[in-house]
N, C-alpha and C positions, 0 to 999 in steps of 0.2 A: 653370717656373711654381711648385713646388712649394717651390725655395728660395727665390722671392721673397716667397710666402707667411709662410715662416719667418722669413726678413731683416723682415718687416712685424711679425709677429706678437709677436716677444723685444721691440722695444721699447715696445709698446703694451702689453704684460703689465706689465713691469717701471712704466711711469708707471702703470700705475691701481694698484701696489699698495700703491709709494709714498702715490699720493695716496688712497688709504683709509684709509691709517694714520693721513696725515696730519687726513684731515675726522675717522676716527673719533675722534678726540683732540679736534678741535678745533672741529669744527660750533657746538655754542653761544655760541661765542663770534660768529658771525652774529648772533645772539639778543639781543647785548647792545645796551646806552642806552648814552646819553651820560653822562659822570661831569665832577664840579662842574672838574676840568681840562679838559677839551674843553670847557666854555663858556668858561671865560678864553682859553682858545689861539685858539677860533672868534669870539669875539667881537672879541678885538683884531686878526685878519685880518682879518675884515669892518672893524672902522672904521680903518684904515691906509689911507692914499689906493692906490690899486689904482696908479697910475701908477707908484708912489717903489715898491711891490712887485715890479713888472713889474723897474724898474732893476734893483733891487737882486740879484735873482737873473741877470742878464747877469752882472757881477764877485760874487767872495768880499769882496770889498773894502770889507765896510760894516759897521754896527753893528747893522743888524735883525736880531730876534730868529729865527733859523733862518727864514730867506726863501720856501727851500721848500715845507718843511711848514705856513710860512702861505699858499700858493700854495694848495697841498692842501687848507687848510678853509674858503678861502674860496671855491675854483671850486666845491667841489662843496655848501657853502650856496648861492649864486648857480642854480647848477641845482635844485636840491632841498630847500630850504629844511634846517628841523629835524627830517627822518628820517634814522633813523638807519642804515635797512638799506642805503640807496645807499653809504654811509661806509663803514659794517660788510664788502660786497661789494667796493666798491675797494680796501680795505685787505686781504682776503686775496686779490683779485687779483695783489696785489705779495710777496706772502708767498707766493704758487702759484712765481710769477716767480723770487724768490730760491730755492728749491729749485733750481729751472733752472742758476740761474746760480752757485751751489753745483756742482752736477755740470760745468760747463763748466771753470769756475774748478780743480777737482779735474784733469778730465782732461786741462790744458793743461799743468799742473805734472807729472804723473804718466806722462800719455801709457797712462794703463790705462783702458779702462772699464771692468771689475770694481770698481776700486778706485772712479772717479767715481761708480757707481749705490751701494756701499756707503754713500762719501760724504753725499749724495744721502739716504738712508733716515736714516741718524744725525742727519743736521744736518734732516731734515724736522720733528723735534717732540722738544718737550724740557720735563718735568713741570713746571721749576721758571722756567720762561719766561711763565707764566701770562697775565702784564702784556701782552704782545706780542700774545697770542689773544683779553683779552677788553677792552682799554681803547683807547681812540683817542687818550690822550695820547702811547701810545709808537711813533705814528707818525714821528715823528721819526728814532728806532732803525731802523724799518725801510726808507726811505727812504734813509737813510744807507748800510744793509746792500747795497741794491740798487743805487744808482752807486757807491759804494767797490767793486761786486764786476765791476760792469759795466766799468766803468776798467780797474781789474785785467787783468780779460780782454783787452779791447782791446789793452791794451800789450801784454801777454805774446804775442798772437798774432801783432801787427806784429812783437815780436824774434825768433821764428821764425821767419819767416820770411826771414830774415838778411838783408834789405836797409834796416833799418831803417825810418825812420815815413815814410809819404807825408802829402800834407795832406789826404786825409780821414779817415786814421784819428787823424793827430794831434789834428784838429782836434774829435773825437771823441771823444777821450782826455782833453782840457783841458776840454770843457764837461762831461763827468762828473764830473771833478775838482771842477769849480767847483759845480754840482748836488749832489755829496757832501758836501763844505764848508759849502752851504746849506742842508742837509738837518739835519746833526749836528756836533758837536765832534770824533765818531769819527774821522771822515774823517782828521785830523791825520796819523796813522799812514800812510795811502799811500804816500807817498815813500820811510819805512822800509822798507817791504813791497817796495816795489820796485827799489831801490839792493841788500837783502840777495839779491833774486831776479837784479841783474847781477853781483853779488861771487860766489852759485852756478853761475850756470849760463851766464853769458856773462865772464868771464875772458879778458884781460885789458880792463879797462873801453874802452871805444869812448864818449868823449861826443859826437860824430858820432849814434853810434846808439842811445845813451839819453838827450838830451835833455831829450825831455819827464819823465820822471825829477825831473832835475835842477830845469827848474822847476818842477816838481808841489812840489818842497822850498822852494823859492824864493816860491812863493807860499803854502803854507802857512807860513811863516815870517813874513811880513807881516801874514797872518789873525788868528795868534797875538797879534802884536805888537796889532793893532787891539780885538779882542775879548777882551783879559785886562787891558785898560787903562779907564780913568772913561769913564761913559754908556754902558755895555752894561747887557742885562738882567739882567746878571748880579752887578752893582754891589752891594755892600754884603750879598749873597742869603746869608746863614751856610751856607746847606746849599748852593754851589758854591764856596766858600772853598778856595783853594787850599793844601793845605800838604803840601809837598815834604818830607817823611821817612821815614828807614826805619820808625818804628815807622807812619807812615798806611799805606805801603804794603804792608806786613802784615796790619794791622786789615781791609784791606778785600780781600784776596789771600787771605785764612784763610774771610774769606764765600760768599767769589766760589766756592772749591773745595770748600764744604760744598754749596752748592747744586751746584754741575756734577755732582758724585760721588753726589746726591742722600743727602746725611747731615745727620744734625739739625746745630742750630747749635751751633756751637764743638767738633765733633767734629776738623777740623783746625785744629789747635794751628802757631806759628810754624814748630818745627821737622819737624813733619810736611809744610807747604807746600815750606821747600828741602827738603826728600828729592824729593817731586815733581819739582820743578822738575828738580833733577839728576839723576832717571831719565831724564827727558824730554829732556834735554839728553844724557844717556851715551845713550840707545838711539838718537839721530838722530846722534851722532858716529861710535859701533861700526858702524852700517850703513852707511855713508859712500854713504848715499842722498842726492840732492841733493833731491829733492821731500820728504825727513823730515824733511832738517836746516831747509828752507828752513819746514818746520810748525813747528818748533821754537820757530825766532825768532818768529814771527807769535807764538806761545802767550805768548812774554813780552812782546812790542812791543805785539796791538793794543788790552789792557788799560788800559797806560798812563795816556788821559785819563783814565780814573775811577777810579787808582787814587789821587790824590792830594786825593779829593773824597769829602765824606759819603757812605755809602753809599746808593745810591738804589734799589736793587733788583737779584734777578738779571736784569731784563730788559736790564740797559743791556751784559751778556755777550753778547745777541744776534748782533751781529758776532763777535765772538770766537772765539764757537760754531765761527763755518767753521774755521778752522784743529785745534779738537779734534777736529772730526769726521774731516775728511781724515786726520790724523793717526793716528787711533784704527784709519780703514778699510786705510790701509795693511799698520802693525801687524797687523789681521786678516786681509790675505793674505799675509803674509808666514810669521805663522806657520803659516797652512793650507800654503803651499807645504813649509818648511823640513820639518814633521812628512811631508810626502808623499813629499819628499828623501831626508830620513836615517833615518825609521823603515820607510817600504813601502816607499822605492826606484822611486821612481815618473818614470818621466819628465815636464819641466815641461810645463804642461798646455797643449793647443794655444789661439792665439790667434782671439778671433772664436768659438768655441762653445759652447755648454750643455753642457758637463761636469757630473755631478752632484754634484759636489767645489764647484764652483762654484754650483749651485743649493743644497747643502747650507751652504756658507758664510751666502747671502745668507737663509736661512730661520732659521738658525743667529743670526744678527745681528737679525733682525726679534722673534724670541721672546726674545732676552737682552733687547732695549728694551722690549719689552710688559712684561715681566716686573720688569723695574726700577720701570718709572713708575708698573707696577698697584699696587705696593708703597710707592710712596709717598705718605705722609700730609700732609705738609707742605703741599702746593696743592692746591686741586680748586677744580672751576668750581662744586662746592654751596657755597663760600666765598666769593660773587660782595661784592664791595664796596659794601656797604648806599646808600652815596653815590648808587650808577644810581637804584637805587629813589624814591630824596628827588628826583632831579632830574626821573624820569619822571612822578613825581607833580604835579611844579609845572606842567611844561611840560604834560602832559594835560590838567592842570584849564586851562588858559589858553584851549587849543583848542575843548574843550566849553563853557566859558563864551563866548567869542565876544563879549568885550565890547569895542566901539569905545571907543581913547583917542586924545584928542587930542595933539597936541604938548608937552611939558612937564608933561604931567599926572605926579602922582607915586600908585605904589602902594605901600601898607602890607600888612605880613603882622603881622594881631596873632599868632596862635601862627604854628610852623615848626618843622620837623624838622629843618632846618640845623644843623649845628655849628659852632661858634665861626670856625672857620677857615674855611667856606663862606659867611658872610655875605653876601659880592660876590654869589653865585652866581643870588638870585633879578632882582639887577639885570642880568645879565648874558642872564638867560634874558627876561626882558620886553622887553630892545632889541630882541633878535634875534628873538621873537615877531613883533614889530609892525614889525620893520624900523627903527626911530628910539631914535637917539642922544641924544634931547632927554629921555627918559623916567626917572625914578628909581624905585628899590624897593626900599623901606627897612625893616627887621626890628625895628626899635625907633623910637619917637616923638621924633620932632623938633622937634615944635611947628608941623606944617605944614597946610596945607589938604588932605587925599587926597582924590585923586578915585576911588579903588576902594581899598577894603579887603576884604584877604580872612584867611579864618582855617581849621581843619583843621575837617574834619566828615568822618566814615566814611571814612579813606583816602585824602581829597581835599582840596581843595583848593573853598571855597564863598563867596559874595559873604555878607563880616555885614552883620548887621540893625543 
């Protein structure tokens, strides 16, 4: 009784502590509105025929703009209109989730739980990840994060089991594929990830019993070919411009490692990134660890789509993340064993228990994170993106006012706190108010007939006279 107690006990300590770290990081970001991107993203899910949505996320095979994550803001508009805490809730529901499957994903490669719950804490919350805690446009990232990782898993566990795929897990395996493909661009990476995980750890190749592998390549291949080609949303967009060079993939590999190392901007320079890289590459060769080397490639592969693209923030590292973190948690038991080895002379420590070597690693790892991100200045959530404010404002005043329009009526904002680039944003927020598509709202004079004008008075939003 009293070891089932403890078998119960170690893993429900370890999840609440993780996820204390993780809310005490990241609670307010519950707290946040909606920003003038989450009404573009939600408004053109809602007016997309729900049908031609439905299709399109069955195949990868189409041109709509990330199918999923338009699944995402429109089901959960349909349920709950324009609050933002239902969003704000499911979206760290999936963010609970990928820590999950973080630890899974770790301890399938690794076969340690020490190293997966390390995993696990590392890859729970990251300073300069901000975007991902407080905005709903980077739902995308993490949707992507959670079937690219769920895939992952599934495969990895079917090749364990050395009889290769049956048809439900294959089947299983393709529709998360196709889910992560519709989710993000990330996804592309898969098939790297898992072609390098049969060249380690299953030698000599069996395509009997990597298949799905194979097509996961096969169809990412097609993906690519359709959505880098005319009439995607991406068409003509300068900031997703593709350009295949060493000097872009630098420029944005020198950003990517100032944020992960959390250092100000341009503290790594070119050749400080290849030292990195080639540590990272010599420590996963010299250990001739196949879950380090297999970190390894992941750390250069699943960058890739964004490195050959404007930079868009460190949120779009989110996936990325997994592979540093595991990487990193390795590293930190290996050198707690090595030091335990060659300097005490310690025998290796038994499997399956609370060693205090062990509890001092994982406390030892929690105050080295605290201690980095308390440290840094670069993000904090007192930085919140003035944008919510301007939208919660419009979108408030609209509710309080409680004015019936008819169909085609047009509204005017004589003042506005919009920015030039946010213009769309009060039209976007009055269809989806009122539910219709037939409605305008325009920030400057037309020369039209309005049938509601409104303009700023004390913080808000008020009917002129």
């Amino acid at each position: 009784m009293l070891a089932a107690r403890r078998s119960f006990f170690k893993p429900i300590t370890i999840i609440a502590v993780i996820a204390a770290w993780f809310f005490a990081n990241t609670w307010r970001g519950l707290k946040s509105y909606f920003n003038p991107d989450d009404m573009m993203n939600l408004y053109h899910a809602w007016d997309f025929p729900a049908l031609h949505l439905f299709i399109a996320n069955l195949t990868p095979f189409n041109r709509v703009y990330r199918p999923f994550g338009a699944f995402f803001y429109r089901a959960l508009f349909d349920l709950f209109g324009l609050h933002p805490l239902p969003f704000r809730i499911a979206i760290f529901c999936v963010l609970l989730a990928n820590i999950a499957l973080l630890y899974w994903f770790a301890k399938l490669i690794t076969e340690s739980t020490e190293i997966a719950v390390l995993a696990a804490l590392i890859g729970a919350y990251h300073n300069r990840v901000m975007d991902i805690y407080m905005y709903g446009g980077t739902v995308y990232d993490i949707l992507c994060f959670f079937f690219f990782t769920a895939a992952a898993c599934i495969y990895i566990r079917a090749r364990r089991n050395g009889d290769g795929f049956d048809r439900r897990s294959a089947a299983a395996f393709l529709a998360l594929n196709v889910l992560a493909l519709n989710s993000k661009e990330m996804a592309a990476t898969l098939p790297a990830v898992l072609l390098a995980y049969e060249w380690l750890y299953h030698r000599p190749f069996s395509f009997r019993k990597s298949w799905p592998a194979w097509s996961s390549l096969a169809i990412t291949a097609v993906v690519a070919w359709i959505r880098t080609g005319p009439g995607v949303a991406f068409s003509g967009n300068e900031e997703y411009r593709i350009d295949v060079s060493i000097r872009s993939y630098f420029l944005t590999t020198r950003q990517f490692l100032d944020d992960l190392f959390l250092r100000r901007a341009g503290t790594v320079s070119t050749a400080k990134a290849i030292l990195i890289f080639a540590a990272v590459v010599l420590i996963a060769s010299l250990s001739r660890r196949r879950d380090l080397r297999l970190c390894a490639l992941m750390i250069l592969i699943l960058p890739l789509p964004v490195n050959f693209i404007h930079y868009r923030g460190f949120f779009v590292m989110y996936l990325p993340l997994l592979s540093w973190s595991i990487f990193l948690a390795i590293l930190a038991v290996a050198v707690r064993d090595g030091l335990l080895e060659r300097i005490w002379h310690r025998p290796p420590l038994p499997v399956r228990t609370w060693e205090p070597e062990r509890v001092a690693l994982f406390g030892f790892v929690l105050y080295a994170l605290f201690n980095m991100n308390a440290h840094d200045t670069a993000r904090s959530f007192a930085d919140v993106n003035s944008a919510l404010g301007r939208v919660q404002m419009f979108a408030g005043s609209l509710d309080r006012l409680n004015i019936p329009l008819r169909p085609h009526s047009h509204v005017r904002l004589l003042e506005y706190d919009f920015l030039p680039d946010e213009l769309l944003t009060p039209m976007y927020i009055v269809r989806l108010h009122y539910r219709d598509t037939s409605l305008e709202a325009d920030v400057r004079d037309e020369g039209r007939d309005y049938h509601l004008k409104l303009t700023l008075c004390d913080q808000r939003y008020c009917v002129a006279p």
